[in-house]
FIZA-603662 format. One record per residue (C-alpha): x, y, z; residue in one letter. Coordinates in steps of 0.1 Angstrom, whole numbers, plus 5000, padded with zeros to 4 digits. Example, Ala and Ser with C-alpha at 12.3 -4.5 7.8 and 13.67 -1.06 7.14 Angstrom:
residues 2
512349555078A 513749895071S 
END
This chain:
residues 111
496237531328X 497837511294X 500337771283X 499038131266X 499638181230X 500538501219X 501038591182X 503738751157X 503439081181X 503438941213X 499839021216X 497838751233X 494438681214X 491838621238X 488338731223X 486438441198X 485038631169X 482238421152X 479938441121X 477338251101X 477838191065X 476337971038X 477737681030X 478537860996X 480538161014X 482237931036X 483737751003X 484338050989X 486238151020X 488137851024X 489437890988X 489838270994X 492538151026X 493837861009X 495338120979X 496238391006X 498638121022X 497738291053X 495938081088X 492138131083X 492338351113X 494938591101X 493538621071X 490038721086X 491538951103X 493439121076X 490439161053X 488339241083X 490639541095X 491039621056X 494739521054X 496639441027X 497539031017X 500638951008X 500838650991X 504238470995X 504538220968X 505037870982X 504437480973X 501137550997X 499737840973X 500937640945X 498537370954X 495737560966X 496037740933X 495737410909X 493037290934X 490737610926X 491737600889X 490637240882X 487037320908X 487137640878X 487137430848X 484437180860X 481937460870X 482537610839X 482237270819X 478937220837X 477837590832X 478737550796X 477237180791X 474237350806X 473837640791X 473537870824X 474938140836X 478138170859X 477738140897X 479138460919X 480938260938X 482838080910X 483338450893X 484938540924X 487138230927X 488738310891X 489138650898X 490738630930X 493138340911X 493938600884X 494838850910X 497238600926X 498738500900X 499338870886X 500538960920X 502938650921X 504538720886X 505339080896X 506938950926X 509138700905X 512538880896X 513338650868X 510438760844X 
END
């Protein structure tokens, strides 16, 4: 039998929590995770038990952040080139990059 994980508190997570989502939420999610820098589990968690996210600036946030600001510009090219209105989901995206970003400059001690 293979060996129990337990997490950062020595708590052993044995329950499977699933869900449905579109295949729209689940992007959104996976961008949502990939900014936090946090596992997808911990961060369900925290915004499922209505914890704060801390978002510790490293070469991984970095790159989820450039990833979501390049998918940004093209929906908005598109949206633009197409004259229609902004998705939810892509209204979200920037706003949760904006956060980020705000919350990584006030962390930085050099600004």
């Amino acid at each position: 039998m293979s060996q129990k994980v337990y997490d950062g508190h020595g708590r052993w997570r044995s329950k499977h929590v699933t869900f449905h989502a579109s295949e729209e939420e689940a992007e959104e999610l996976n961008r949502a995770v990939a900014v936090s820098g946090l596992t997808k589990q911990d961060y369900l968690i925290s915004r499922v038990l209505n914890r704060d996210i801390t978002v510790v600036p490293n070469p991984r946030v970095y790159k989820a952040l450039l990833e979501n600001m390049k998918y940004a510009v093209k929906e908005l090219k598109q949206a633009l080139a197409e004259q229609k209105e902004i998705e939810p989901e892509l209204k979200a995206t920037i706003l949760l990059m904006i956060k980020t970003l705000e919350l990584m400059k006030g962390n930085d001690k050099n600004e």
